[in-house]
C-alpha positions as CSV (number, residue, x, y, z in Angstrom):
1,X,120.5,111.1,107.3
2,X,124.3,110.2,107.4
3,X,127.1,111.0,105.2
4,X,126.7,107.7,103.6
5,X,123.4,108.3,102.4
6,X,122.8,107.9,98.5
7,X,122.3,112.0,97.5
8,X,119.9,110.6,95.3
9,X,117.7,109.6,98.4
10,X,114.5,111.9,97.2
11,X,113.8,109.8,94.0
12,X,115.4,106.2,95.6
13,X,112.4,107.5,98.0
14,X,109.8,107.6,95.7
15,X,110.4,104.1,93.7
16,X,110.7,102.5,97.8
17,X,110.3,103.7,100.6
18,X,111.0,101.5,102.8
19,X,114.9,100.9,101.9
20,X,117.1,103.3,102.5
21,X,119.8,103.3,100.0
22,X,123.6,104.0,101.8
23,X,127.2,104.0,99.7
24,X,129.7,101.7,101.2
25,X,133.3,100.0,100.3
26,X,132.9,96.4,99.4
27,X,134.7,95.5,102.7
28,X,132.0,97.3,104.7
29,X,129.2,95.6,102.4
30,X,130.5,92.2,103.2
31,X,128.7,91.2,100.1
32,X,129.0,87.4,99.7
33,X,132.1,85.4,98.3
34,X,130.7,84.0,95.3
35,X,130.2,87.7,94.5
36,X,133.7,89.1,95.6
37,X,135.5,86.5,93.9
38,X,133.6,87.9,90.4
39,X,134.5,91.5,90.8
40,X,137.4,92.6,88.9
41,X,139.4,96.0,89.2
42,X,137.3,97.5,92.5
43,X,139.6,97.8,95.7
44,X,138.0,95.9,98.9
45,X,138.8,99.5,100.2
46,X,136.9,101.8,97.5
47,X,133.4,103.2,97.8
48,X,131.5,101.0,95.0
49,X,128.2,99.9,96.1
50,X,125.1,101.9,96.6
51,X,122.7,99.5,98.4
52,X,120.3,98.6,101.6
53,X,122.4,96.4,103.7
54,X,119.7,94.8,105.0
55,X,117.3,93.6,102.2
56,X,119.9,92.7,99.7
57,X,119.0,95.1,97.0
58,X,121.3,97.7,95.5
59,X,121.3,100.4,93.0
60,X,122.9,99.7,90.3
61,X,123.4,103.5,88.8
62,X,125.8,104.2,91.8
63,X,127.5,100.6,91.9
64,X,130.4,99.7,89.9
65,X,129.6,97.6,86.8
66,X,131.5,95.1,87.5
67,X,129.9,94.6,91.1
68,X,126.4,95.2,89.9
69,X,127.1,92.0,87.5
70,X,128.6,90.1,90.2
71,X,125.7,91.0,92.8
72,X,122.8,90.4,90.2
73,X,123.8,86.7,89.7
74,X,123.9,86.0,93.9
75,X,120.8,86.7,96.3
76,X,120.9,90.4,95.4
77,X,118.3,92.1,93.6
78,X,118.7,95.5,91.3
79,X,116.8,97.8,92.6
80,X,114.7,98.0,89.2
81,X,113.8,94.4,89.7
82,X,113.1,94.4,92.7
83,X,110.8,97.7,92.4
84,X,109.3,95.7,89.5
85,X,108.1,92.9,92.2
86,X,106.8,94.8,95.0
């Protein structure tokens, strides 16, 4: 476990196991332009996503709203929908 893991990691556990939810700044996310270009009032340099890198799915009660709305109309999936399809 790093420092970057989600402190909710017991219960993000339990709904799926196999991501493993981390907090980053957007500029470490390097979530994709059509997303950035929708966030408003987030610093590049602040912590404001709570997300798997990897599969593209984040959670959106420790995201900032207005980059959970950006990410949920790109490739990214909430983590309640996509808990919903597994």
């Amino acid at each position: 476990m790093s420092s970057r893991t989600c402190p909710d990691w017991p219960q993000l556990m339990e709904i799926a196991p196999e991501l493993q939810f981390k907090h980053y700044t957007l500029r470490e996310a390097q979530l994709p332009a059509d997303a950035l270009v929708a966030v408003e009032g987030v610093g590049h340099d602040d912590v404001a996503i709570c997300c798997d890198l990897e599969s593209h799915v984040f959670n959106a009660e420790h995201t900032e709203l207005s980059v959970a709305e950006a990410l949920r109309a790109s490739h990214w999936f909430d983590l309640r929908e996509w808990s919903s399809r597994s």
